[in-house]
Structures are given as C-alpha cells and as structure tokens.
C-alpha positions as CSV (number, residue, x, y, z in Angstrom):
1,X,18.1,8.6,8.1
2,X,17.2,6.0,10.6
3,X,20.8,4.1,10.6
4,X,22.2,7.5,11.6
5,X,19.7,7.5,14.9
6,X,20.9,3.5,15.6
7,X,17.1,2.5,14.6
8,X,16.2,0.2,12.2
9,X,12.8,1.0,9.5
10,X,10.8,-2.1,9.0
11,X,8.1,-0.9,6.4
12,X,5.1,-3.3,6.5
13,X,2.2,-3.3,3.3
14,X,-0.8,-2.1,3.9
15,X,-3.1,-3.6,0.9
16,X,-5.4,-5.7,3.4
17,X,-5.8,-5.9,7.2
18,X,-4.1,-9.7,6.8
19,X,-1.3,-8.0,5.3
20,X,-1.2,-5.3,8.1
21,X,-1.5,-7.7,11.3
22,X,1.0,-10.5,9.6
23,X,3.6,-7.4,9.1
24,X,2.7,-6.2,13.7
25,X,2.5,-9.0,15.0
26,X,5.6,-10.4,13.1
27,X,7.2,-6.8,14.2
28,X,5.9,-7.4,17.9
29,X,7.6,-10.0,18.0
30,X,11.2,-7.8,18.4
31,X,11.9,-6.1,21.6
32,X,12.0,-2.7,22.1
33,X,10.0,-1.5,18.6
34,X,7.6,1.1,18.0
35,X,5.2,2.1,15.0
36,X,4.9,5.3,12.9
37,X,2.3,5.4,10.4
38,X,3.2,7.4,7.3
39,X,0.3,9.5,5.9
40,X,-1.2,7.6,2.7
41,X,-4.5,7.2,1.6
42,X,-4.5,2.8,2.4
43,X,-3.5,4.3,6.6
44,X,-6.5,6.6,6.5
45,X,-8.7,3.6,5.6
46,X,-7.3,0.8,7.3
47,X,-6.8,3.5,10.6
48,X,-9.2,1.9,13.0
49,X,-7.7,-1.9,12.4
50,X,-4.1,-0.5,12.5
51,X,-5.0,1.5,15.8
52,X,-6.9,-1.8,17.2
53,X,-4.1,-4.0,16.0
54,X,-1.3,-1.7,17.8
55,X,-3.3,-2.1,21.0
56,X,-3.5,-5.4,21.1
57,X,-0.1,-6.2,20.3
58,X,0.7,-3.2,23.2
59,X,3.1,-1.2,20.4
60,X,3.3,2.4,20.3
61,X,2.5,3.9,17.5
62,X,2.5,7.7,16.3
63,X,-0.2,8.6,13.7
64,X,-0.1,11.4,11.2
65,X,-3.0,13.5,12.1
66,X,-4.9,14.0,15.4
67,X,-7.7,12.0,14.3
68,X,-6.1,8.9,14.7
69,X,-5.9,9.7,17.9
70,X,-9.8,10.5,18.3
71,X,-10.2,7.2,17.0
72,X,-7.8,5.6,20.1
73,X,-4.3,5.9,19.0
74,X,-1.4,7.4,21.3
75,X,-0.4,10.2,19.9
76,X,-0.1,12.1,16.4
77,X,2.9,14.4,15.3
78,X,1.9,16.5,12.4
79,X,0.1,19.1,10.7
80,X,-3.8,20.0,11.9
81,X,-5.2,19.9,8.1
82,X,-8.4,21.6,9.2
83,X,-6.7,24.4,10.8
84,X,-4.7,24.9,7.7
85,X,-7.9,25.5,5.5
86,X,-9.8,27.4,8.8
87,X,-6.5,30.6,8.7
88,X,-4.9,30.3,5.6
89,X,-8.1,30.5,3.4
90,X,-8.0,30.6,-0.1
91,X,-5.7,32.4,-2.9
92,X,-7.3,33.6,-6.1
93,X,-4.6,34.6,-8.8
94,X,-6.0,36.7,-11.3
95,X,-4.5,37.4,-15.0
C-alpha cells in the first residue's frame, strides 16, 4: 500500500538493539522520514531503546499501543488491549 500514498517502507530488524540503531540512524539519515512500529513481540521488548533511539535521532515514531507512549514515545494508534478484556469479558460455549 505505501507506493499508492507516494511513501516509501523501509523495514529495519529488530533481533538486537545494534541491529535496531544501525537500521534509525541509517534511516535518519533521509529527509523527511518517520517511524511506525509494527506490533510484535521483539518491539514490545526492545520498546524503551527503540523509543530512546527515536529521540535521539529526533524521528517520529507511532507505537502500537498507548504504553509506548507512557514509556516516552509520541503517539500510539491502535487498539487499548486492556479495555478490550475490561467490556468485552469472557465467552463460555457450552456443548
């Protein structure tokens, strides 16, 4: 999809935090870029150094979920998890 906008997606690994400030501060390097961190289990852990790393290199970034943003990021676009649980409860199916 992101040709059809006129933007260009430059996935970056996310193994180990040398792998994730190589791939932002290589993509700092390009004007006018932005980051948007896809919800996977290696974001969730690495999140603080990903956050810290955006900072520093002065990129914005939009996280999955709002505690990314509790933790410093800019902003988060996406479901509230907890809130899901909290109304929707739990279905039992009985047979």
């Amino acid at each position: 999809m992101a040709p059809s906008f006129g933007v260009e997606a430059s996935p970056i690994g996310l193994h180990d935090t040398a792998e994730i400030e190589r791939g932002l501060t290589t993509f700092a390097q390009q004007p006018n870029g932005g980051v948007m961190v896809m919800p996977n289990g290696l974001a969730i852990v690495h999140r603080a150094f990903i956050i810290a790393q955006a900072t520093r290199l002065r990129l914005p970034a939009i996280y999955p979920f709002r505690y990314f943003v509790t933790d410093g990021g800019l902003i988060s676009y996406g479901p509230d998890v907890v809130d899901q649980y909290r109304t929707r409860g739990v279905t039992l199916i009985v047979s």
